[in-house]
C-alpha positions in Angstrom: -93.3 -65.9 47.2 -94.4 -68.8 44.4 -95.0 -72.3 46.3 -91.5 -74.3 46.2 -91.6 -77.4 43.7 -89.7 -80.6 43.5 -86.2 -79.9 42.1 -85.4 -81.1 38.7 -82.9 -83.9 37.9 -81.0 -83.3 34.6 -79.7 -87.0 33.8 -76.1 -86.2 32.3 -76.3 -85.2 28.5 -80.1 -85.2 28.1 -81.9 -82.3 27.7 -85.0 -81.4 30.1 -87.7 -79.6 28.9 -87.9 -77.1 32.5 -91.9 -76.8 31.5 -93.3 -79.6 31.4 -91.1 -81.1 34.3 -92.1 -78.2 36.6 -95.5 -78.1 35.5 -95.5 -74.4 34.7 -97.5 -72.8 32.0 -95.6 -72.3 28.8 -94.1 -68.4 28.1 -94.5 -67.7 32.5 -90.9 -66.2 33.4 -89.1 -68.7 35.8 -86.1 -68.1 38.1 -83.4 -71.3 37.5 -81.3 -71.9 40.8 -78.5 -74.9 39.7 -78.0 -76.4 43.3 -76.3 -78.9 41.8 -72.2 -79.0 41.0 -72.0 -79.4 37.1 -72.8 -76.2 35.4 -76.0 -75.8 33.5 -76.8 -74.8 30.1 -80.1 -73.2 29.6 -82.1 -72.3 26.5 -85.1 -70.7 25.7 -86.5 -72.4 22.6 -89.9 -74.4 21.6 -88.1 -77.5 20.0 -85.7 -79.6 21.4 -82.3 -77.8 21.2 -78.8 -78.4 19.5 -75.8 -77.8 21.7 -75.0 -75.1 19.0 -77.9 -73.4 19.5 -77.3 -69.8 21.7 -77.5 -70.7 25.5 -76.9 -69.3 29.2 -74.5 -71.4 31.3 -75.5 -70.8 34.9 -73.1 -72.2 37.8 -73.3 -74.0 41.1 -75.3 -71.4 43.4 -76.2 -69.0 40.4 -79.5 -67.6 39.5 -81.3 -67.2 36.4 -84.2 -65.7 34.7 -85.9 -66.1 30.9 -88.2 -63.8 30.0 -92.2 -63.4 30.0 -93.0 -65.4 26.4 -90.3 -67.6 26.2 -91.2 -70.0 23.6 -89.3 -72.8 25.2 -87.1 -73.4 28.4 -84.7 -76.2 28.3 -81.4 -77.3 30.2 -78.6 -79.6 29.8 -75.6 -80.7 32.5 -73.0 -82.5 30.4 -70.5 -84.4 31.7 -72.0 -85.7 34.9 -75.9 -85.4 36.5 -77.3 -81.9 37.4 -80.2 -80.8 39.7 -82.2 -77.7 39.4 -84.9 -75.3 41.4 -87.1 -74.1 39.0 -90.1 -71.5 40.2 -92.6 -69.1 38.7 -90.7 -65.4 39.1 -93.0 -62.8 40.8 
């Protein structure tokens, strides 16, 4: 099992790049937990995203995976603050 790392704060409306704020190597698949209560939307994209852009809404208690090569992996809570456990899958 990866090492646990600090959970992630998604300040409401701002986009997080889940990366660079984990500290994980670009294109490594990660598993997403949302232990927070706003739903998350996720992308997987190298630039910032547009809340247009195609996306995977994960809810309180949910679990998520991108895949190995993922450009990009970035998340948004709108509406009010979210929090986030973000590790390297195995």
């Amino acid at each position: 099992m990866p090492d646990n790392l600090p959970n992630i704060k998604l300040p409401n409306d701002v986009f997080v790049n889940l990366y660079t704020e984990a500290g994980i190597t670009v294109g490594a698949q990660i598993e997403v937990q949302n232990i927070g209560s706003a739903d998350v939307s996720l992308y997987s994209k190298a630039t910032t995203p547009v809340l247009d852009d195609g996306k995977q809404i994960i809810k309180r208690g949910e679990y998520m995976e991108n895949d190995t090569g993922d450009s990009g992996a970035w998340a948004i809570s709108q509406h009010q603050d979210g929090l986030l456990n973000v590790k390297v899958s195995l």
